[in-house]
C-alpha positions in Angstrom: -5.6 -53.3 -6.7 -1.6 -53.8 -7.0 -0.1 -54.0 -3.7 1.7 -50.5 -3.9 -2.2 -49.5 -3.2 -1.5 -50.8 0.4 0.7 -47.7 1.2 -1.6 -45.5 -0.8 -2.7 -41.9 1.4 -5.8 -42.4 -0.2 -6.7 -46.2 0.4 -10.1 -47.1 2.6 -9.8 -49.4 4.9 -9.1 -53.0 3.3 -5.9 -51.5 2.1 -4.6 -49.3 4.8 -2.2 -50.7 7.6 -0.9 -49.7 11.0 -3.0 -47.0 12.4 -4.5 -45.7 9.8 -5.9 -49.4 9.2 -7.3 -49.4 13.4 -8.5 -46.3 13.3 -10.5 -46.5 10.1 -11.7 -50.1 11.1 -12.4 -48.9 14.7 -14.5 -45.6 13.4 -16.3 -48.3 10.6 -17.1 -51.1 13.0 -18.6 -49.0 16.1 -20.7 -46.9 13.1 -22.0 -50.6 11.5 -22.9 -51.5 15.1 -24.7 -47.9 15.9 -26.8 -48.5 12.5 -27.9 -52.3 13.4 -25.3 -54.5 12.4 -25.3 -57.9 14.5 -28.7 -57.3 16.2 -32.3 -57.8 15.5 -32.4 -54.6 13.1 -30.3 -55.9 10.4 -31.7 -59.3 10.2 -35.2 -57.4 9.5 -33.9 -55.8 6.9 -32.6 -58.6 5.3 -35.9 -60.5 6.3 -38.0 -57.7 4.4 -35.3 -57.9 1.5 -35.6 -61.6 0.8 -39.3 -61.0 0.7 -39.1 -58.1 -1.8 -36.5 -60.7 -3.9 -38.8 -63.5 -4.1 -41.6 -61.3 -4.9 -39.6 -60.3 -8.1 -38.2 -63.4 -8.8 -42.2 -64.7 -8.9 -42.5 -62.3 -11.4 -40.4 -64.2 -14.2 -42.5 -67.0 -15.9 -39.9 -67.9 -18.4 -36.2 -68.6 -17.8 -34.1 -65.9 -16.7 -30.7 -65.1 -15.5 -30.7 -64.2 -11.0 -28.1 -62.6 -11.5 -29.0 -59.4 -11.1 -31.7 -59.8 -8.9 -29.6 -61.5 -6.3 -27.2 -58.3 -6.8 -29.6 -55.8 -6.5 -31.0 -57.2 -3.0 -27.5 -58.1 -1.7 -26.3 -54.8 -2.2 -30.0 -53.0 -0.8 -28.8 -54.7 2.5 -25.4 -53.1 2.5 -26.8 -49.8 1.1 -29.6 -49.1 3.9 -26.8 -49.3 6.2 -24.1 -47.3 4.5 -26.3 -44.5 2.6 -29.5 -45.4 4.5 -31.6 -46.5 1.6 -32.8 -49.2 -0.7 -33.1 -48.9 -4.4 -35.5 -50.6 -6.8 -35.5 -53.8 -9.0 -36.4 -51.2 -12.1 -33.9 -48.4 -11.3 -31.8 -48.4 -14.2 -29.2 -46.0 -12.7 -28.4 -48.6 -10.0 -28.5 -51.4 -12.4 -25.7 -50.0 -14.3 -24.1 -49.3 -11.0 -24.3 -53.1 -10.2 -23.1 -54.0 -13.5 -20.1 -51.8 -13.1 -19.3 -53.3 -9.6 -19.7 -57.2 -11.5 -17.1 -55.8 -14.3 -14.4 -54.6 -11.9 -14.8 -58.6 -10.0 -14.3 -59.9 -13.5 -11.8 -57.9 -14.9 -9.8 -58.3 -11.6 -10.3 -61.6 -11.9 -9.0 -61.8 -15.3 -5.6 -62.6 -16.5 -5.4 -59.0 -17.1 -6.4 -58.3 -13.8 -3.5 -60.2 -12.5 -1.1 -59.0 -14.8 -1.8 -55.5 -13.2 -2.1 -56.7 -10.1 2.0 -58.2 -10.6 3.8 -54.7 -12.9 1.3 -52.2 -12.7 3.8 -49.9 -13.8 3.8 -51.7 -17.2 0.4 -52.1 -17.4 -0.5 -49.0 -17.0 1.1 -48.4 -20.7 -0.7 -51.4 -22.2 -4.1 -51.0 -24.0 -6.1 -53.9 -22.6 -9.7 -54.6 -20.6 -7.7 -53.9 -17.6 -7.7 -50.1 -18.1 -11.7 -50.4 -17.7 -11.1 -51.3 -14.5 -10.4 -47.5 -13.5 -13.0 -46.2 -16.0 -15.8 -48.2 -14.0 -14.0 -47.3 -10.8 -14.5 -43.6 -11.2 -18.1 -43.8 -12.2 -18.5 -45.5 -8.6 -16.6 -42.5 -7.3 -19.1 -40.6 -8.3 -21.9 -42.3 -7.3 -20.7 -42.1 -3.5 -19.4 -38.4 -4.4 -23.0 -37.8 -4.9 -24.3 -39.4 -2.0 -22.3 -38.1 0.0 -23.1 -34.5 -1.4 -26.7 -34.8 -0.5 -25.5 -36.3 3.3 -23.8 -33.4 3.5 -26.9 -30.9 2.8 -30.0 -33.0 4.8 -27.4 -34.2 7.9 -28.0 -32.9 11.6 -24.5 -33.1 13.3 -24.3 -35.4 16.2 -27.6 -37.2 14.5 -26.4 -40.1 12.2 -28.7 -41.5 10.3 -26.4 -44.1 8.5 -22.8 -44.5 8.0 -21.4 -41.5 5.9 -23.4 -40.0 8.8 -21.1 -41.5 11.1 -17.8 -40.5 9.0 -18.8 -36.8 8.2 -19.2 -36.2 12.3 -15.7 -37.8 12.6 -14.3 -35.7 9.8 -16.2 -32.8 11.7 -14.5 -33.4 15.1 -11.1 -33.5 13.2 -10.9 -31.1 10.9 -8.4 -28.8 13.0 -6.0 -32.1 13.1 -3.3 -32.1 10.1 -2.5 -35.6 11.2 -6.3 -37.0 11.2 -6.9 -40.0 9.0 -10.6 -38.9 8.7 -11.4 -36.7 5.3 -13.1 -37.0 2.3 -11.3 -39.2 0.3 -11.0 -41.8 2.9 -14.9 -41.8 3.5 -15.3 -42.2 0.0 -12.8 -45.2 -0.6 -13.9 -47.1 2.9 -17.4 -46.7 1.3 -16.4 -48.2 -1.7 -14.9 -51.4 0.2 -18.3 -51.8 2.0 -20.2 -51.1 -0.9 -18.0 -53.4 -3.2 -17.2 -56.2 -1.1 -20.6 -56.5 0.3 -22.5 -57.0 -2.6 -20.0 -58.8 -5.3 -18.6 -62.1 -2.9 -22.5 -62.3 -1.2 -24.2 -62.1 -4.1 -21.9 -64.5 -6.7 -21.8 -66.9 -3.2 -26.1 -66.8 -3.6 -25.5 -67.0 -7.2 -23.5 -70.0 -7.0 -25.3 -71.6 -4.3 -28.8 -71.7 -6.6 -26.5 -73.3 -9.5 -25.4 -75.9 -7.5 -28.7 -76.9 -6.0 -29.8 -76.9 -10.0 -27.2 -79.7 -10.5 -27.9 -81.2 -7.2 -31.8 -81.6 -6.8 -31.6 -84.4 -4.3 -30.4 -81.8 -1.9 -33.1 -79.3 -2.1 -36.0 -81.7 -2.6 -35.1 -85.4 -2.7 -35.8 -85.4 -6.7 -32.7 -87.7 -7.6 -30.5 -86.6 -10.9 -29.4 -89.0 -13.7 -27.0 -92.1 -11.7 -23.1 -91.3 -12.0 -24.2 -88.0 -13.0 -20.7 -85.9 -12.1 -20.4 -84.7 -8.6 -17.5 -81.8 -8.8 -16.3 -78.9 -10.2 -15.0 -79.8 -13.9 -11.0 -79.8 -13.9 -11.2 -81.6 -10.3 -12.9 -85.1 -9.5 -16.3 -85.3 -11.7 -16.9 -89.0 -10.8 -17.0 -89.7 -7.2 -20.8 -90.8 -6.1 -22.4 -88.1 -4.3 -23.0 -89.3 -0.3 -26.8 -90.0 1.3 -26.6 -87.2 3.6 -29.2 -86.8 5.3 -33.0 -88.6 4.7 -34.3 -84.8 5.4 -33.5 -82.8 2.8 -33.3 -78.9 2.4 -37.2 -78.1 1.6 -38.4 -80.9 3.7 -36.5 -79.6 6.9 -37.6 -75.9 6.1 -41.5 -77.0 6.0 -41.0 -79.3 9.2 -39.1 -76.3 11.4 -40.4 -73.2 9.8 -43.2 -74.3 7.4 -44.8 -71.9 4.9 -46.6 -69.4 6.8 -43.7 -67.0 8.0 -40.3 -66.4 7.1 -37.5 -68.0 7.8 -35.3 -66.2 10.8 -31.3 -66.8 12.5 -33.1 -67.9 15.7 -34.1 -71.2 13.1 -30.6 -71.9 12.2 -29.9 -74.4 15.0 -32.9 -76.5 14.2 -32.3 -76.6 10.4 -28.5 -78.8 10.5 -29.0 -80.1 6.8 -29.7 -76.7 5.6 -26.8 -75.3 7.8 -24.4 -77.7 6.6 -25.5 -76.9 3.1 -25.0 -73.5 2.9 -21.4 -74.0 4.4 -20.9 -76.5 2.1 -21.6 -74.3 -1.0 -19.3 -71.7 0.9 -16.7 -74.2 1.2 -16.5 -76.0 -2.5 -17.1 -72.5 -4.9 -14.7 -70.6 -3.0 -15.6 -67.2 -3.9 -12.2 -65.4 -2.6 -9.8 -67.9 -3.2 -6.9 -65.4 -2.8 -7.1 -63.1 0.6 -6.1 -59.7 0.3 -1.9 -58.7 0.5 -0.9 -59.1 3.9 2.7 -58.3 5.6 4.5 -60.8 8.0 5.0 -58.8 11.0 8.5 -61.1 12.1 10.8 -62.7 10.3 9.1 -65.9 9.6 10.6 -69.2 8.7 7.9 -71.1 6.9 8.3 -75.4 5.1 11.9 -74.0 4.5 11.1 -70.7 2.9 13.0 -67.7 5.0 10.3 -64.6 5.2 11.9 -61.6 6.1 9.5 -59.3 8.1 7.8 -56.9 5.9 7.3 -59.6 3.1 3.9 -58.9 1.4 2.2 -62.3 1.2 -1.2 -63.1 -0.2 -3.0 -66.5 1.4 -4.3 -69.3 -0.5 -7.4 -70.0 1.4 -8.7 -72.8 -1.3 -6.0 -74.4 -0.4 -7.9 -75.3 3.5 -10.9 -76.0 1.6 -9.3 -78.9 -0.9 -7.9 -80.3 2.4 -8.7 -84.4 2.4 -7.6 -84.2 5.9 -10.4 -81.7 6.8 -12.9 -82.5 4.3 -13.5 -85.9 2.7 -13.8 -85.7 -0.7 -12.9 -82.4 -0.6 -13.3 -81.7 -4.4 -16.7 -83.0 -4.1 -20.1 -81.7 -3.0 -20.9 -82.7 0.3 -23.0 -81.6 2.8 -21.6 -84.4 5.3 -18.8 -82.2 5.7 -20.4 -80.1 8.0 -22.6 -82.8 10.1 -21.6 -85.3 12.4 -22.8 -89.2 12.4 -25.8 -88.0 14.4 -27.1 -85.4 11.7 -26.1 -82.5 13.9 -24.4 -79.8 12.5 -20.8 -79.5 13.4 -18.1 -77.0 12.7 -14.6 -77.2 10.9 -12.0 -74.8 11.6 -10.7 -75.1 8.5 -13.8 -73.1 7.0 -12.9 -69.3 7.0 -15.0 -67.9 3.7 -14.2 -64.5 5.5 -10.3 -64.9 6.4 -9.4 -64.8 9.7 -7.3 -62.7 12.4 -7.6 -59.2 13.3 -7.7 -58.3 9.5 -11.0 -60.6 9.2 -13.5 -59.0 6.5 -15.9 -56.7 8.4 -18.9 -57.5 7.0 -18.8 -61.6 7.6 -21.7 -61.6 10.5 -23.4 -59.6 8.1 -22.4 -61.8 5.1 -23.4 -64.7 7.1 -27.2 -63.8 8.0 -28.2 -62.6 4.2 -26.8 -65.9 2.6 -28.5 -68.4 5.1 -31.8 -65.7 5.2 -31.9 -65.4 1.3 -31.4 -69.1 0.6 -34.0 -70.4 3.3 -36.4 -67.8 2.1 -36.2 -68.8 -1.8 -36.1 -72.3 -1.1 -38.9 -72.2 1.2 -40.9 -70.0 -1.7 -40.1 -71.7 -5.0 -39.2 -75.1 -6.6 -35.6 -74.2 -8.7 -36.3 -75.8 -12.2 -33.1 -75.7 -14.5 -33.2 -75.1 -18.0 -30.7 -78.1 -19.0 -30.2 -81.9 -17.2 -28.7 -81.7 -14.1 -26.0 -83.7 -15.1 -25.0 -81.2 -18.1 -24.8 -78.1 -15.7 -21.1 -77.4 -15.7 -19.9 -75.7 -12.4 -16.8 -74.4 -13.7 -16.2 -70.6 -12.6 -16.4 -68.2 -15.1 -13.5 -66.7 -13.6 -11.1 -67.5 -11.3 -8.1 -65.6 -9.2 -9.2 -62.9 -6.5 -12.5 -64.5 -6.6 -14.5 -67.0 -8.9 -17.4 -66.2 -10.8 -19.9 -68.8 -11.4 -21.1 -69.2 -15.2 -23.9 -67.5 -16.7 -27.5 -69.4 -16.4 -30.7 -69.5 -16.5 -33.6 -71.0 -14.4 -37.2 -71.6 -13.7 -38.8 -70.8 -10.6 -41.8 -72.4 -9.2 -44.3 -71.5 -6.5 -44.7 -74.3 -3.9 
């Protein structure tokens, strides 16, 4: 969590550098690609997940919190690829699991979090939340531990069925190398990046998305809120009027392209621009990883009059491209226009990059990228989102905010179409 982790002998792979950082990501990517990641595999997973979400989410007549639904089938994605199965809505074991993963976020998130992250040689003296952080953390230790126990029992060599698959072969091919970056404990930490990061920022991203299209009904379904209702996040600019888009709003343009007799797929992405435009648009205004992870100039950089020496650990602001007026209009403002041109097509911005960018890019952002366009076409195809409260009440303000934001607790209705 601090940045002495980066140098840490036991760090996975978002906190390793030089070559121990290539080879871990060069072992993780080729195994993500060998169990389906970027082809037609994956997105039926997540196809059949969305399904299995709605189905539970139909289930709820009165108001309920998503969020751990939303958690639950983010994370089933990430775990049929990693352990090479799903778990149920009911299990309680994984829902504690979950609710240990959405602590750490928070409490890393938290003033306390950030306190750590800047003398955690001081912290570690000081009573606090903070030191829950490690408690939860070894709990999910365990959990891989485990599954990596029974991999270890049931596996054929040479015959991966999933990913620890994949890293116990490479541990098996090394294990007469002293110098081999491939052993237990770096199985079980990269696992714990994959695991972690893909289910907290994809899951708080859907999370945010449905409370935005709560405040914002005219988007989903053309049902205007109150006039001069406010159009931001609180703390930022409440009052400027929200644009006319688009005449074809986000229901209407899932009916007309993929209507309501089969699911929603990537291949309908390029014919649904308003949709398109609003999921990046949700990306773009809640920010989920405002920070990026510590990095290390690799020259001696000079930068608006700051001297960097090479080696200077930095972390990027990446909010700070997404409150850009010169890339966004209104940039504190939801707007969906952002991300269309004057002929309703969708269009690009190179200042979008939810997922960082470089060679250090966050492995998981194809994947990221199909489950929040395939879960958010697939509810709002399914249901009508009712909220509990006027539109114009429903206060965006994260929960949290620092390595990521957090949206605030709430409830809300579903509807069948």
């Amino acid at each position: 969590m601090s940045l002495g982790v980066c140098s840490s002998p036991w760090a996975g792979i978002a906190f390793s550098n030089g070559p121990r950082w290539h080879t871990l990501r060069t072992l993780t990517m080729g195994a993500l690609k060998d169990m389906g990641l970027g082809t037609r595999n994956i997105e039926e997973r997540i196809v059949e997940e969305a399904a299995a979400l709605c189905n539970e989410l139909g289930q709820n007549q009165a108001p309920f919190n998503p969020r751990q639904l939303l958690c639950n089938a983010v994370s089933n994605v990430i775990c049929a690829v990693v352990f090479g199965q799903r778990y149920s809505y009911e299990d309680p074991d994984f829902k504690t699991l979950l609710d240990l993963l959405n602590d750490n976020f928070k409490l890393i998130s938290s003033q306390w979090g950030q306190m750590y992250n800047m003398f955690p040689s001081v912290m570690d003296w000081v009573p606090g939340p903070h030191q829950r952080i490690f408690h939860n953390f070894e709990l999910l230790r365990a959990f891989i531990y485990d599954h990596i126990w029974k991999h270890q029992k049931s596996r054929k060599s040479g015959e991966p069925r999933d990913f620890v698959d994949c890293f116990l072969d490479q541990i098996e091919k090394e294990k007469q190398d002293p110098w081999s970056h491939y052993y237990m404990d770096s199985l079980v930490m990269t696992t714990h990046n994959l695991f972690f990061g893909g289910t907290e920022t994809t899951s708080n991203t859907l999370r945010y998305g449905l409370l935005i299209l709560l405040k914002y009904p005219e988007v989903t379904s053309g049902y205007p809120s109150s006039p001069g209702s406010p159009r931001g996040i609180r703390g930022l600019s409440l009052n400027l009027p929200f644009p006319s888009a688009s005449p074809e709003k986000v229901q209407e343009e899932i009916d007309r392209v993929v209507g309501r007799d089969r699911a929603p797929r990537l291949e309908d992405r390029d014919h649904l621009p308003y949709t398109n435009a609003v999921v990046h648009e949700i990306q773009r205004l809640v920010s989920v990883l405002p920070m990026g992870l510590p990095r290390a100039v690799t020259q001696d950089t000079h930068f608006r009059g700051c001297f960097l020496p090479k080696g200077t650990h930095i972390i990027p602001l990446f909010v700070s491209a997404y409150r850009d007026s010169i890339q966004f209009k209104d940039p504190q403002c939801f707007d969906p226009t952002n991300f269309l041109d004057e002929k309703g097509a969708f269009r690009a911005n190179k200042a979008f990059m939810p997922f960082a960018t470089g060679k250090r890019m966050c492995l998981g952002a194809g994947l990221a990228r199909m489950e929040i366009f395939l879960f958010l076409t697939t509810i709002l195809q399914r249901f009508k989102l009712t909220p509990t409260e006027k539109p114009e009440d429903i206060d965006l303000t994260p929960q949290y905010t620092a390595l990521g934001n957090g949206p605030p607790p709430y409830e809300l209705r579903v509807l069948a179409r």
